[in-house]
MITI-662318 format. One record per residue (C-alpha): residue number from 1; residue in three letters; x, y, z. Coordinates in Angstrom, 3 decimals, decimal comma. Layout:
BEGIN
{NUM "ALA" {X Y Z}};
...
***
This chain:
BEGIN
{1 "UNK" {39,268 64,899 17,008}};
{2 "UNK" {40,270 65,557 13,265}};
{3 "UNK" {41,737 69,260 14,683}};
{4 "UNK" {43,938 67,594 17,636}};
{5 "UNK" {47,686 66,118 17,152}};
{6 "UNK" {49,034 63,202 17,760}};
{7 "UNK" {50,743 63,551 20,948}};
{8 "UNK" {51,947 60,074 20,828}};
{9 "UNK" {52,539 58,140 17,933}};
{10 "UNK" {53,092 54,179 17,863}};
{11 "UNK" {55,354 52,923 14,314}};
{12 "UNK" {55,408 49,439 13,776}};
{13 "UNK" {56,312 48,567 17,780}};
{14 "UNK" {56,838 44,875 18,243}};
{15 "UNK" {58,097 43,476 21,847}};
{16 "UNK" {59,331 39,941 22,196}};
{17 "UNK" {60,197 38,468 25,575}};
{18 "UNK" {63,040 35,763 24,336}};
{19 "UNK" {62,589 33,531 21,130}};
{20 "UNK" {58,812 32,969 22,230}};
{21 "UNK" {56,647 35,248 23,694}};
{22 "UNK" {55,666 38,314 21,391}};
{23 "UNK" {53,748 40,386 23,738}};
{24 "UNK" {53,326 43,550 21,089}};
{25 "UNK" {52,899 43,020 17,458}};
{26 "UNK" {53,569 45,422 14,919}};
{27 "UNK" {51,029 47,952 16,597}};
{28 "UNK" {50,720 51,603 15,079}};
{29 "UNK" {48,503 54,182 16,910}};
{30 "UNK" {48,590 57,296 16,883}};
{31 "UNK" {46,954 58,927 20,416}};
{32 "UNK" {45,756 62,590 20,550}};
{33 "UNK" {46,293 65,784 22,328}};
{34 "UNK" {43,966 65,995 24,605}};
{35 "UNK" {42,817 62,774 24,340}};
{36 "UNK" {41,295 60,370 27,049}};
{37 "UNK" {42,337 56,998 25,428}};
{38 "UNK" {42,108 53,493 26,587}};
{39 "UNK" {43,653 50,475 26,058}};
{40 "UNK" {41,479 47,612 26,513}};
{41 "UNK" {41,882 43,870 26,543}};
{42 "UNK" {41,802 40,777 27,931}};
{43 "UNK" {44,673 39,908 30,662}};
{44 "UNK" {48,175 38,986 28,443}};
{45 "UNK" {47,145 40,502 25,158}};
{46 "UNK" {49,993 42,989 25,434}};
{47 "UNK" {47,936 46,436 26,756}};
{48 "UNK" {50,524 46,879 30,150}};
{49 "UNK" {53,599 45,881 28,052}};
{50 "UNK" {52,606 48,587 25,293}};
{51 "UNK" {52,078 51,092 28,092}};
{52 "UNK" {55,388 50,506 29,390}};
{53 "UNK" {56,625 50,970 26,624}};
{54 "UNK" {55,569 54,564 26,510}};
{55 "UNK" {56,826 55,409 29,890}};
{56 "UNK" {60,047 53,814 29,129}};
{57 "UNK" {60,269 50,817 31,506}};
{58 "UNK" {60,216 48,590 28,834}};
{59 "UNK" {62,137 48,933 25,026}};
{60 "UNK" {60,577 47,534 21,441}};
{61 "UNK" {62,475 45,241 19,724}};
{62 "UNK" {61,543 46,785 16,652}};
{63 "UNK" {59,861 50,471 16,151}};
{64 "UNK" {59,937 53,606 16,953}};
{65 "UNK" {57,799 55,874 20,073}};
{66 "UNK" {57,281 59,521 19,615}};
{67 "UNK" {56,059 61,568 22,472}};
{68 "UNK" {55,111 65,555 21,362}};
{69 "UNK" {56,992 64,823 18,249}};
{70 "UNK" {60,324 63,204 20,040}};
{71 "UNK" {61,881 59,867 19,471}};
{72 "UNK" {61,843 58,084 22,549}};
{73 "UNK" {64,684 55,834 21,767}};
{74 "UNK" {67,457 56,363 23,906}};
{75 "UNK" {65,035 58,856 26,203}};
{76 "UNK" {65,123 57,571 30,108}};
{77 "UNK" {61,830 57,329 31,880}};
{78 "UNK" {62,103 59,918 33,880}};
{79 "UNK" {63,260 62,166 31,063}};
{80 "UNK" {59,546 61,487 29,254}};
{81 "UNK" {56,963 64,040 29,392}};
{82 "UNK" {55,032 61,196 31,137}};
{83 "UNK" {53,965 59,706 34,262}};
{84 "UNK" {52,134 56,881 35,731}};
{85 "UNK" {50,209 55,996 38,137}};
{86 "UNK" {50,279 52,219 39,272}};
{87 "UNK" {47,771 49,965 40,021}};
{88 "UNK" {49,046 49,187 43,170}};
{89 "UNK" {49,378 53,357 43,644}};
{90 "UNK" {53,257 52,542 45,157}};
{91 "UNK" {52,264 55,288 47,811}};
{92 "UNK" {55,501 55,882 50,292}};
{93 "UNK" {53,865 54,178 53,598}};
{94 "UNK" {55,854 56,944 56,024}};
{95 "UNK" {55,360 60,099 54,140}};
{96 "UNK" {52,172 62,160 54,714}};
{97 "UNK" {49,941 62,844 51,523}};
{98 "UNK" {51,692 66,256 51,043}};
{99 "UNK" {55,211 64,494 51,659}};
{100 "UNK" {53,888 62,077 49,012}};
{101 "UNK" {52,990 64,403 46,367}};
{102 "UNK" {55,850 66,715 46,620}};
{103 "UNK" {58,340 63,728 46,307}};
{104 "UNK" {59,253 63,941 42,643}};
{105 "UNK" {59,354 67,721 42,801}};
{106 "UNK" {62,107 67,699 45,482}};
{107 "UNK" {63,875 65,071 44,215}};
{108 "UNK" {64,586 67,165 40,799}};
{109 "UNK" {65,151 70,336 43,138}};
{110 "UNK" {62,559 72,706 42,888}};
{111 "UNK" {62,923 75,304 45,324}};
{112 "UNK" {60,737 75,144 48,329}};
{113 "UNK" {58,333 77,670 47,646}};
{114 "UNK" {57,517 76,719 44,417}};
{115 "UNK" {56,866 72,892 45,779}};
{116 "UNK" {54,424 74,348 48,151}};
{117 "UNK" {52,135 76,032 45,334}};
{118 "UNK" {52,499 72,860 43,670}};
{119 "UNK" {51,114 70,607 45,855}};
{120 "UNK" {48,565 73,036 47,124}};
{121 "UNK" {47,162 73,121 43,720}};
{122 "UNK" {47,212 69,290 43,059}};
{123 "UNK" {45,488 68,262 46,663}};
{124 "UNK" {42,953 70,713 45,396}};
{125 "UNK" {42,604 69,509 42,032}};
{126 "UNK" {42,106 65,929 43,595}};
{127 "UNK" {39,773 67,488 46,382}};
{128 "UNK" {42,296 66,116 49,220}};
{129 "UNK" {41,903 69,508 51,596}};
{130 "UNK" {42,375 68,768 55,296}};
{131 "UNK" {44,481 65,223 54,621}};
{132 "UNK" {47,444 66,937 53,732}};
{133 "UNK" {49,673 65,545 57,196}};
{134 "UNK" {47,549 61,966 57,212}};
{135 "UNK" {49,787 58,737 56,095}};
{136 "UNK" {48,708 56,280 54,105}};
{137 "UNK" {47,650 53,969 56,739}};
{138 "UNK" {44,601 56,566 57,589}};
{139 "UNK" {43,267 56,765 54,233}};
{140 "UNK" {40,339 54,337 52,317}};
{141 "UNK" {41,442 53,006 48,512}};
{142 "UNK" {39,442 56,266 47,018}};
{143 "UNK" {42,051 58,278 48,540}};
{144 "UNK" {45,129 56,629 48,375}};
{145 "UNK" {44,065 56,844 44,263}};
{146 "UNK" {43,558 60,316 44,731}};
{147 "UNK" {46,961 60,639 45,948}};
{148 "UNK" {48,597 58,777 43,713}};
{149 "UNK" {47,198 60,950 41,122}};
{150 "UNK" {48,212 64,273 42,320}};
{151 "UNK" {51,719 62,875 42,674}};
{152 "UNK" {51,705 61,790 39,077}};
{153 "UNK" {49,939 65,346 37,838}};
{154 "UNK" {52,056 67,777 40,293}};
{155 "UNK" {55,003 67,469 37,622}};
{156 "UNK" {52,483 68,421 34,984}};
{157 "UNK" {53,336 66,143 32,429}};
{158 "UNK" {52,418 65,997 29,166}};
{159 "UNK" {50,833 62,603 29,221}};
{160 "UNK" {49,427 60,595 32,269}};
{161 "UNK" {49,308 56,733 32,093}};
{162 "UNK" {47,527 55,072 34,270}};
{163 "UNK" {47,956 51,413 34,809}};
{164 "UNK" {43,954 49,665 35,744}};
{165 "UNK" {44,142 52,446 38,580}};
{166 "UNK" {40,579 51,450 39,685}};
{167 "UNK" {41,284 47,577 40,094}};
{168 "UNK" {41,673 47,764 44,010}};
{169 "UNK" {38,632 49,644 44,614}};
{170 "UNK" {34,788 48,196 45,562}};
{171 "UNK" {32,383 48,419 42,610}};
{172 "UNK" {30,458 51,742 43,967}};
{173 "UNK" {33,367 53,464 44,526}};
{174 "UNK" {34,892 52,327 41,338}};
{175 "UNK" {32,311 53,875 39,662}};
{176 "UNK" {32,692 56,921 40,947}};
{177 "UNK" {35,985 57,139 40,501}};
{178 "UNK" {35,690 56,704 37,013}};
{179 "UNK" {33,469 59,922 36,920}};
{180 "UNK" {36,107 61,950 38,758}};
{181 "UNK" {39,002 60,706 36,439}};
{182 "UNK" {36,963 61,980 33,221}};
{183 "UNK" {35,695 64,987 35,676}};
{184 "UNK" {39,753 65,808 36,541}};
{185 "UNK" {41,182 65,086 32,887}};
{186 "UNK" {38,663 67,426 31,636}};
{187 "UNK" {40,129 69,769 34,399}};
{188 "UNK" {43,315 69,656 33,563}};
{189 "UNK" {43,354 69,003 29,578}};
{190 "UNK" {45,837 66,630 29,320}};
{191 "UNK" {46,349 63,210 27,504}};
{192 "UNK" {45,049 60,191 29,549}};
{193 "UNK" {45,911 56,871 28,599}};
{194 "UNK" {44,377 54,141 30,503}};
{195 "UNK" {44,874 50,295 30,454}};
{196 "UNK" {41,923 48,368 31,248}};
{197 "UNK" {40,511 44,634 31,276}};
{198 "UNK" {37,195 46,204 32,167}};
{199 "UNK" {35,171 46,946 29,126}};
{200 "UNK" {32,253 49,026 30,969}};
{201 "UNK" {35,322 51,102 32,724}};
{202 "UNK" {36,121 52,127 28,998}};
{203 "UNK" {33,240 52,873 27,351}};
{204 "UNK" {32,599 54,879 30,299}};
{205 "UNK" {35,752 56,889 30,390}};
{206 "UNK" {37,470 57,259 27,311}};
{207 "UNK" {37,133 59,131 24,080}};
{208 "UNK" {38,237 56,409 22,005}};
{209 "UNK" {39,615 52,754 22,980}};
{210 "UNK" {41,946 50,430 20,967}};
{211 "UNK" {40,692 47,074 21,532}};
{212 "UNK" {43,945 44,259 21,899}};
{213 "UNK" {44,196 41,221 21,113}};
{214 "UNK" {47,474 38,562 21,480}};
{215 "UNK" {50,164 41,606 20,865}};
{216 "UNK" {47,601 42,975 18,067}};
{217 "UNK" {45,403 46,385 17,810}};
{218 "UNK" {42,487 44,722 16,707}};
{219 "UNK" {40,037 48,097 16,053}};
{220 "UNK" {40,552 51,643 17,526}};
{221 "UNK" {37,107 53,388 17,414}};
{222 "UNK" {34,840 55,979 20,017}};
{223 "UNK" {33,014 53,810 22,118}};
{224 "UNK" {29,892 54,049 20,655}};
{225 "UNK" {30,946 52,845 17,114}};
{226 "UNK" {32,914 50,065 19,188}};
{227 "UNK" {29,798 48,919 20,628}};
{228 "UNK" {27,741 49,198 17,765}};
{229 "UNK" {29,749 48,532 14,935}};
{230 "UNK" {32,604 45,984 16,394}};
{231 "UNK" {35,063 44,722 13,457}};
{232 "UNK" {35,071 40,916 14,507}};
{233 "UNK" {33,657 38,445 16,175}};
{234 "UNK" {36,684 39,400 18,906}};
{235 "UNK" {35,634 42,475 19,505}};
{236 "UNK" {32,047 42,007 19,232}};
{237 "UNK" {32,029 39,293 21,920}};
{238 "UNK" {34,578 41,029 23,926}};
{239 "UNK" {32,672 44,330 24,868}};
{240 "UNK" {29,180 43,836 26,389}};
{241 "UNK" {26,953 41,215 25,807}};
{242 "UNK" {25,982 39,880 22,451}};
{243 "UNK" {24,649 37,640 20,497}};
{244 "UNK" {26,312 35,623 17,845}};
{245 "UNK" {24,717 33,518 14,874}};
{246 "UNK" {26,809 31,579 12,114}};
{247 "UNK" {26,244 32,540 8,619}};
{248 "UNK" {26,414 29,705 6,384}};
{249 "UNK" {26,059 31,232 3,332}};
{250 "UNK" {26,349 34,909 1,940}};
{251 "UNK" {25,405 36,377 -1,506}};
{252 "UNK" {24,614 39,695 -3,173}};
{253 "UNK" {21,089 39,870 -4,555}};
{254 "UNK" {20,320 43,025 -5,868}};
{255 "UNK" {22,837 45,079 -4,484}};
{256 "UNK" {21,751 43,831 -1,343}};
{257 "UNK" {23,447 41,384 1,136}};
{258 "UNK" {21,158 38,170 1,879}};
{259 "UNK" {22,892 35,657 4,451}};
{260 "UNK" {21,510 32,242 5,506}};
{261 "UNK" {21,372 30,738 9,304}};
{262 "UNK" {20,270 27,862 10,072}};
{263 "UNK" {18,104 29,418 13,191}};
{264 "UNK" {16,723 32,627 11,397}};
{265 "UNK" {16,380 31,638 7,418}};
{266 "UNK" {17,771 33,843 4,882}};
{267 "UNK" {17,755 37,625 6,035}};
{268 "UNK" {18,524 40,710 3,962}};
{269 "UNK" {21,057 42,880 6,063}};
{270 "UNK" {20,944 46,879 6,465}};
{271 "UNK" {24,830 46,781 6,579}};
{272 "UNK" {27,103 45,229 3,973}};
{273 "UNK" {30,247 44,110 4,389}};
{274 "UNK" {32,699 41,656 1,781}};
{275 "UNK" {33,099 38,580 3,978}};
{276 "UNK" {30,384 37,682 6,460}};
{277 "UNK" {31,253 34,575 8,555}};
{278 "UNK" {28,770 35,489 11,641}};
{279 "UNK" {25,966 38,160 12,564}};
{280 "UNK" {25,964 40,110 15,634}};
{281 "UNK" {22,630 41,387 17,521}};
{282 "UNK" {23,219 42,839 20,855}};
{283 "UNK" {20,431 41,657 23,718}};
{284 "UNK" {18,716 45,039 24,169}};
{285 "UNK" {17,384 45,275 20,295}};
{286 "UNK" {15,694 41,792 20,584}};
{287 "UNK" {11,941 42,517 21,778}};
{288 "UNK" {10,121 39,469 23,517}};
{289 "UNK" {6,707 39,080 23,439}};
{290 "UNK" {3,797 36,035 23,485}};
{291 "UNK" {2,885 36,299 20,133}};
{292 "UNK" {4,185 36,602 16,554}};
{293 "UNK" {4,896 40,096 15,894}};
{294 "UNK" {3,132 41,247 12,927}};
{295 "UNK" {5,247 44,264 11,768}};
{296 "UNK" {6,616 43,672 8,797}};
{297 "UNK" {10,443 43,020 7,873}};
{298 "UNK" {10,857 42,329 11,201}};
{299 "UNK" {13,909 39,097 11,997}};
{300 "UNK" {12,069 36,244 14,305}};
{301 "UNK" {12,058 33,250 15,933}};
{302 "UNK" {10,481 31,367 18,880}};
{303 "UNK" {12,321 30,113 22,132}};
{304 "UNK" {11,654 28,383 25,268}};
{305 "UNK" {12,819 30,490 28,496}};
{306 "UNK" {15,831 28,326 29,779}};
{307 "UNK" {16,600 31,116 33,006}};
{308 "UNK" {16,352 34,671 34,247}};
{309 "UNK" {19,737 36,667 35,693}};
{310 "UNK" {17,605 39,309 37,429}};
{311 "UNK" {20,511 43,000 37,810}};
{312 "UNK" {18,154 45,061 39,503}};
{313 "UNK" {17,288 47,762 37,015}};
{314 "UNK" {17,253 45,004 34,270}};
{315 "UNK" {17,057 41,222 33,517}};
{316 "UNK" {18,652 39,026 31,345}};
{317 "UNK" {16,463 36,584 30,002}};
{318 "UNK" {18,106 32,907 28,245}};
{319 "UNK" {16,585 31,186 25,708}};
{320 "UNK" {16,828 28,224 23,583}};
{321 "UNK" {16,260 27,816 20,130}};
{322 "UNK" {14,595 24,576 18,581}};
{323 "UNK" {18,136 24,105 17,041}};
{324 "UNK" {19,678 24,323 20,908}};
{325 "UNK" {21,047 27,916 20,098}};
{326 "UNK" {21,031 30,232 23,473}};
{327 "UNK" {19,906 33,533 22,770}};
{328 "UNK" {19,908 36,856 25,471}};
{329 "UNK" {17,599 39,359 25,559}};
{330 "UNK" {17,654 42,694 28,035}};
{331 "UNK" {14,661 43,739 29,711}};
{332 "UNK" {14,029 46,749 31,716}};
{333 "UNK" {12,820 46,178 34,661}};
{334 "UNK" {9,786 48,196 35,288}};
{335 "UNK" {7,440 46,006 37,317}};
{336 "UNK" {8,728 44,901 40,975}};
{337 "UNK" {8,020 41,272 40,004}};
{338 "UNK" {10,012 38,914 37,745}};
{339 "UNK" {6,934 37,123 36,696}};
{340 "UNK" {6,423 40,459 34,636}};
{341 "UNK" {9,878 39,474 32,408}};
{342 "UNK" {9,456 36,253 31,561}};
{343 "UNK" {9,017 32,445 33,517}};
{344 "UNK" {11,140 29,753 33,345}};
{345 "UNK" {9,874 27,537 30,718}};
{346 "UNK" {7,660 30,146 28,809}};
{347 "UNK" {7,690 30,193 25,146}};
{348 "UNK" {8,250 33,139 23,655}};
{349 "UNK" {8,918 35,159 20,286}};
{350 "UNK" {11,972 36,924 19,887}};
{351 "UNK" {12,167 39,911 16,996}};
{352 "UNK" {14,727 42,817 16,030}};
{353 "UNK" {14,885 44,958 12,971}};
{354 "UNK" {17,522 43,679 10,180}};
{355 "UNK" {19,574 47,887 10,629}};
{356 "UNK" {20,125 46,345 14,164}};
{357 "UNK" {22,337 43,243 13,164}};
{358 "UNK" {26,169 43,488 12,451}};
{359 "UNK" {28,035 41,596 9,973}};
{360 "UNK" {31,049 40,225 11,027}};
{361 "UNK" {34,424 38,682 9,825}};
{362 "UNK" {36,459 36,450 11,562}};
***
């Protein structure tokens, strides 16, 4: 990414709504050419305000929003080198799906023929051949979205913003929509931002994701150093599973980083990092097995099975610590029998190697 642009960049953008509510606080990002980004959170932590923002349907109280370079400041939304796409897709209910897409294009009066080889080449683009004179009232959710999009790219805008398109849709077609988004931005090579609540929506999808937070950017990373090196206890807990032990006391012994927890002992970490307040280990690094493991350097502890969340290809199996801690592990599931995982009431060592725990700050 170090050879793309910014396309857009975010200064120091606050939003308050009244004397109270600060929905955006002092965020700077800068988002790439090229880029498929994603702005994920949980609901109210300011992800849909920032991203209206951008397309100009809401202003910042304080800071400044360039777009290819441009102050956005007194720029309408419909003079932007954006467009969105809606969660609710805001399809016009007695227009036809070419009607639909070439909206926009007649309304800024582009002459007929050149309409046409528009929207020819966006219902192909969105692989929507043969619908062209259905309404909307004949179509499933997959291709209402695939309208919506082809309305939003026939203007071929610089930068599309989607708003948690995929939110209406079942889970199996949700997936693969999310394959055909990343399939069509490839396609087409421009910016995609997307705003999500869904954390395995972004780590499938986008390049990088800037996790929020109450108004706040709270780490912008790919997704893989998101999900294995998270900056907080936030962000850790927020995507995927994890689990979470207190530190209750940290020193340097030498040059290494030894913490103390009251379920583990002390433990000499692979990663250092100034302030520790809590370690992270996510539930696929933590091996179970009947007896002690012998390797050595290994972290472990025993645990009683509490319960079993059986997800098909995998299982989740809960236990309980002497100390009443609950700790996850994931298990493939490889056997056709859940008496191959783990029973109810079994106890059990758990292990993991000290380069797979995460130091964390509050």
């Amino acid at each position: 990414m170090a050879d793309r642009q910014p396309i857009i960049s975010i200064q120091n953008v606050t939003k308050r709504f009244g004397s109270k509510i600060t929905a955006v606080d002092q965020v700077s990002l800068d988002i790439m050419v090229g880029e498929f980004f994603a702005l994920l959170g949980p609901s109210g932590c300011g992800k849909t305000t920032l991203l209206r923002m951008i397309a100009g349907f809401e202003v910042p109280t304080k800071g400044t929003i360039l777009i290819d370079g441009e102050d956005m400041h007194s720029v309408e939304p419909n003079r932007r080198p954006v467009n969105m796409v809606f969660q609710s897709y805001a399809v016009f209910p007695h227009m036809t799906v070419a009607e639909n897409i070439a909206y926009g294009l007649r309304v800024v009066g582009m002459s007929r023929s050149e309409v046409a080889g528009r929207v020819e080449e966006a219902i192909a683009l969105v692989r929507l051949q043969g619908l062209e004179d259905r309404k909307p009232d004949k179509l499933s959710g997959g291709q209402l979205q695939r309208v919506a999009l082809a309305r939003a790219l026939v203007k071929k805008p610089k930068v599309l913003l989607l708003d948690e398109p995929l939110s209406a849709l079942d889970a199996k077609l949700r997936e693969a929509m999310q394959l055909e988004l990343v399939n069509l931005q490839h396609s087409v090579g421009i910016t995609f931002i997307i705003v999500t609540h869904d954390q395995h929506e972004a780590l499938t999808m986008a390049d990088r994701i800037a996790v929020m937070g109450e108004g706040d950017v709270l780490q912008v990373a790919p997704p893989t150093e998101l999900y294995e090196f998270p900056s907080s206890t936030f962000v850790a807990d927020f995507i995927g599973q994890v689990n979470l032990f207190t530190v209750e006391h940290a020193n340097i012994h030498d040059g290494a980083t030894v913490v103390r927890i009251s379920e583990l002992g002390e433990i000499t970490l692979a990663h250092h990092k100034d302030r520790i307040t809590h370690i992270a280990v996510r539930p696929e690094k933590i091996q179970l097995g009947i007896t002690e493991p012998s390797e050595p350097g290994l972290v472990k502890l025993k645990a009683k099975v509490k319960n079993i969340s059986y997800r098909g290809d995998q299982s989740y199996v809960f236990l309980v610590t002497p100390k009443g801690l609950t700790v996850s592990a994931r298990v493939q599931n490889v056997g056709r029998s859940l008496s191959a995982v783990a029973r109810q009431g079994d106890e059990l060592w758990l292990s993991w190697r000290p380069e797979d725990i995460q130091p964390l700050a509050d």
